[in-house]
N, C-alpha and C positions, 0 to 999 in steps of 0.2 A: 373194763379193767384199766387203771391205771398206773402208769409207772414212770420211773425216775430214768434219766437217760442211760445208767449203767444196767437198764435193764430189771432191777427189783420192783416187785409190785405192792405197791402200797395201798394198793386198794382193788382188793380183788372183785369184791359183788359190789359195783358202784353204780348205782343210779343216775343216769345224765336227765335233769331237769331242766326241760327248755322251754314251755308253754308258760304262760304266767302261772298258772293255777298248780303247775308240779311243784314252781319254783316260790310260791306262796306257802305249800305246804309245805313244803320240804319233810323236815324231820319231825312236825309235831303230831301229838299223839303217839310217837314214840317211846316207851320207857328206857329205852339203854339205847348204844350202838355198837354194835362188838365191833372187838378189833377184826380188820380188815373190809370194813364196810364202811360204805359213805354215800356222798353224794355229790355230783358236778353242778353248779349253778352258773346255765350259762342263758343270757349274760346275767351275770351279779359283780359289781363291784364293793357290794356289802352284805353283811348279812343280820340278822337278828337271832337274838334267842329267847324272846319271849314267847312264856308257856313251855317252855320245855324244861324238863325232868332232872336234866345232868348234863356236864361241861361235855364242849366239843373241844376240839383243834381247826382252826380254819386256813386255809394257805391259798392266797390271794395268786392269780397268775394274769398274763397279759395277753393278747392276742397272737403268740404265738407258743401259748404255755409257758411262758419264760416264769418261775415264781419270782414274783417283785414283795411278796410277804407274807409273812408268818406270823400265824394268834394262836399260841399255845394255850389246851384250857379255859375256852372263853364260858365261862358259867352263864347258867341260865339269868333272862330278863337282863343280859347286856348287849351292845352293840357294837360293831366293828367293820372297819372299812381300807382300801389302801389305795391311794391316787398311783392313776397309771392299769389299775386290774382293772380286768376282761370278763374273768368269769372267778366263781369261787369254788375250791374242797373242801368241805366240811368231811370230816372224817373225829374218827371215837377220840377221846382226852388220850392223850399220851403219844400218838402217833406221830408227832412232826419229830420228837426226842427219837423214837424208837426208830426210825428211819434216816434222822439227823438232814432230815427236809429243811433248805436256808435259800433267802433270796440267790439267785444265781442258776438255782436246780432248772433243768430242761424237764417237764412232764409229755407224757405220748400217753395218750389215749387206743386202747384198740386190743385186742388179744394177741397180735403176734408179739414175737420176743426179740 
């Protein structure tokens, strides 16, 4: 799970991808991603969306989760990156709006609250 530092979970079933090969696949082969599912990419400081089906949201974070940015929407067969990220969340189109996820946000990884 992860969440924003007031505590709200913005991604509740998330997958943390940390072998090359999780972090290779990631999302494809996928047809959708519902809201509240994602995935961690750690380390990523970029990500791709070739091959895949429908736009993500991506929120770029630093090594202390600090988010340093946000890709609202990134449609399939484009690419995105942000100097300074650690690792990446990919999560479903509309989620960074729905949560009002902005550089500055603290994320925590983990199930407590």
């Amino acid at each position: 799970m992860v969440r924003v530092r007031d505590g709200a979970a913005v991604c509740e079933a998330c997958l943390v991808a940390k072998s090359p090969w999780s972090r290779m696949c990631g999302l494809l082969g996928r047809g959708e991603l519902p809201p509240g599912e994602g995935i961690f990419l750690r380390p990523a400081s970029s990500i791709h969306t070739f091959f895949m089906r429908f736009p993500i949201d991506v929120v770029f974070v630093d090594r202390e989760l600090e988010v340093v940015g946000v890709r609202p929407r990134v449609a399939p067969w484009r690419m995105a990156g942000q100097r300074g990220a650690r690792s990446t969340l990919e999560l479903a189109a509309g989620e960074i709006e729905r949560h009002g996820i902005a550089a500055g946000d603290q994320l925590r990884i983990g199930d407590d609250t």
